[in-house]
C-alpha positions as CSV (number, residue, x, y, z in Angstrom):
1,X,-40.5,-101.9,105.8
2,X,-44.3,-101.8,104.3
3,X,-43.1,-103.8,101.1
4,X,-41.2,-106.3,103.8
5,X,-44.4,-107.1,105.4
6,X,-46.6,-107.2,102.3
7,X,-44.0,-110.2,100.8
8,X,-44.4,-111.8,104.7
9,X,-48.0,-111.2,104.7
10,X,-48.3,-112.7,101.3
11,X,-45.6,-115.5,101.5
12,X,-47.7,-116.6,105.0
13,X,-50.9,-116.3,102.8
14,X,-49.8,-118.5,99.8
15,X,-48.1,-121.2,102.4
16,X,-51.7,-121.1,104.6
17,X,-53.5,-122.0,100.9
18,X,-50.6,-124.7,99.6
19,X,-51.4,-126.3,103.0
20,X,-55.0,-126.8,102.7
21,X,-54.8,-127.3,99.1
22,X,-52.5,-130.6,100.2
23,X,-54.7,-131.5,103.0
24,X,-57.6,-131.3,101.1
25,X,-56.5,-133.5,97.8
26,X,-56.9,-137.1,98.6
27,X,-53.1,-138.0,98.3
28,X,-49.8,-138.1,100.6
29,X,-48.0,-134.9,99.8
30,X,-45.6,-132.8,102.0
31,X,-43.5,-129.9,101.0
32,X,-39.7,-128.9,102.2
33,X,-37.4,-125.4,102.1
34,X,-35.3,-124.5,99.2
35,X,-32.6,-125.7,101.3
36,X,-34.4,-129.1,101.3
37,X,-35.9,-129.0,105.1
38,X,-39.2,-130.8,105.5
39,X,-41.3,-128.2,106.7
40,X,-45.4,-129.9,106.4
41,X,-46.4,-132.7,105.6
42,X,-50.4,-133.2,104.5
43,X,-53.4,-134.5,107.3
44,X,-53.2,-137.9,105.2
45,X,-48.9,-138.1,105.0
46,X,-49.1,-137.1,109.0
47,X,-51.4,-139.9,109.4
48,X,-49.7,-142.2,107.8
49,X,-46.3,-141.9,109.1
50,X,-48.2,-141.8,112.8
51,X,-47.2,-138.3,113.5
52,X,-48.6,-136.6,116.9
53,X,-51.5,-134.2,116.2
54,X,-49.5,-131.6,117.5
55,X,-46.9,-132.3,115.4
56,X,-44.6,-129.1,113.8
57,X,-45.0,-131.1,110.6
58,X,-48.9,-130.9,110.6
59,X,-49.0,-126.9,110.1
60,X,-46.3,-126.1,108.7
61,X,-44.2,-124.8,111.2
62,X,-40.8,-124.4,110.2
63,X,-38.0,-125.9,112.2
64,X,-34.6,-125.4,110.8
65,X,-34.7,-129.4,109.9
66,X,-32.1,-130.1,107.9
67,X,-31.7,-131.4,104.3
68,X,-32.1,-134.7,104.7
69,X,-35.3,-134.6,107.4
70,X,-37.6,-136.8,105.7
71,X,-34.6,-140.1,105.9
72,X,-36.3,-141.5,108.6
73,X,-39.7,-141.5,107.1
74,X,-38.6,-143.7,104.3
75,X,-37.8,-147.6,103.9
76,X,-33.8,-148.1,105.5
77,X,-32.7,-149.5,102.1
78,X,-34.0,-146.5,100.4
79,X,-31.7,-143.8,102.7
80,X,-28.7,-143.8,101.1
81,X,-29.6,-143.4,97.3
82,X,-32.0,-141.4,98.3
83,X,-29.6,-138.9,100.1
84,X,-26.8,-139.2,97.6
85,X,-30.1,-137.9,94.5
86,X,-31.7,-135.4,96.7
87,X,-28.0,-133.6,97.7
88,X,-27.6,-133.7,93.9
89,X,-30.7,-132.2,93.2
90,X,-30.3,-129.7,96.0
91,X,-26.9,-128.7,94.6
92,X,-27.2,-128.6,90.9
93,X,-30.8,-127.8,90.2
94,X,-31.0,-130.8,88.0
95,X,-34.0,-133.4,87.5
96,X,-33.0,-136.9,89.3
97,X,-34.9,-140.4,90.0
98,X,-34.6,-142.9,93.0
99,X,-36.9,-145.9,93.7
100,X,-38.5,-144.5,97.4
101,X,-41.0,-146.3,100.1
102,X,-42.7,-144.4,102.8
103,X,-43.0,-146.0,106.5
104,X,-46.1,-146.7,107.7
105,X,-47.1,-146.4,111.1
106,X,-48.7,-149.3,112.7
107,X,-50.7,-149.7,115.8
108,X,-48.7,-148.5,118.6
109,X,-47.1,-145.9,116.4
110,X,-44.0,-148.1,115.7
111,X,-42.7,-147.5,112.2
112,X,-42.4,-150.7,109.7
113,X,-40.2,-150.7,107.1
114,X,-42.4,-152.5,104.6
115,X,-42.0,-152.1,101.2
116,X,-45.7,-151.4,100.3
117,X,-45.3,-148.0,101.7
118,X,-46.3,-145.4,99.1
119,X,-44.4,-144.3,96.2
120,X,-43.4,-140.1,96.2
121,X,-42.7,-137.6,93.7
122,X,-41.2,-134.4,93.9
123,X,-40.7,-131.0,92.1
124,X,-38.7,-128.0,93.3
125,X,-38.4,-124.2,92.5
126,X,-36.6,-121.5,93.7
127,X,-38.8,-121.0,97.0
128,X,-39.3,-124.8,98.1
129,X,-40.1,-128.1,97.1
130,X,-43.5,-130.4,97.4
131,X,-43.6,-134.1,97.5
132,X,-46.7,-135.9,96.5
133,X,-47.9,-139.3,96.1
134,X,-46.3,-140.8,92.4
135,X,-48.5,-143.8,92.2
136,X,-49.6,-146.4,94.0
137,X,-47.6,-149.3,92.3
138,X,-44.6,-147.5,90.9
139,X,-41.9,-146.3,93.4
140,X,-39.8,-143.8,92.2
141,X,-38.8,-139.9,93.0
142,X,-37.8,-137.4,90.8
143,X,-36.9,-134.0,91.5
144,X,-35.7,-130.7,90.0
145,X,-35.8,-126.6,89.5
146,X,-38.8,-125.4,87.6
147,X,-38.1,-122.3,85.1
């Protein structure tokens, strides 16, 4: 039971430091599950996207959101590639690449589906996956298992 809570205590600890790590880097960056659940997204990300501040999202709180979570934070021409590459990438392990836009908020915290939205980039290993901003001009994700 001791060496139970000491993995809890530490796994808490190195999630608590990954979150202000993100929050305090000047890019949009969120992280997901293994099982490909988005589980925080970073002060700027949250921001952007015009989450509440009381938002699961914003500390990391996990949910039980399912695989395919962060589809309505992205451009509507970008959902269906981008769900067909990241159930590959969940399922196989392997490195993939889809073109991506984030949805900005606007006043009123509408959503518009704009396609100057910011470009992502993600890597994954065995304990969860973190998305970060790619670059500013080119949009693509890519995504797969670190050794």
């Amino acid at each position: 039971m001791k060496r139970s809570n000491d993995h809890n205590r530490r796994q808490k600890a190195n999630s608590a430091q990954l979150q202000a790590t993100l929050n305090a880097i000047p890019t949009h960056a969120w992280y997901a599950s293994s099982s490909g659940g988005l589980t925080f997204v970073n002060e700027r990300t949250a921001d952007y996207l015009g989450l509440p501040k009381d938002h699961p999202l914003r500390f990391g709180i996990d949910i039980g959101a399912q695989w395919d979570s962060h589809i309505p934070f992205l451009h509507p021409d970008d959902h269906e590639e981008t769900r067909k590459t990241w159930s590959t990438c969940l399922r196989t392990g392997e490195a993939g690449e889809v073109s991506l836009t984030l949805r900005e908020a606007t006043a009123g915290s509408s959503v518009t589906p704009n396609r100057s939205g910011v470009a992502m980039a993600l890597s994954c290993n065995g304990s969860g996956c973190i998305w970060k901003l790619k670059s500013s001009s080119a949009q693509s994700k890519r995504c797969g298992r670190a050794s």
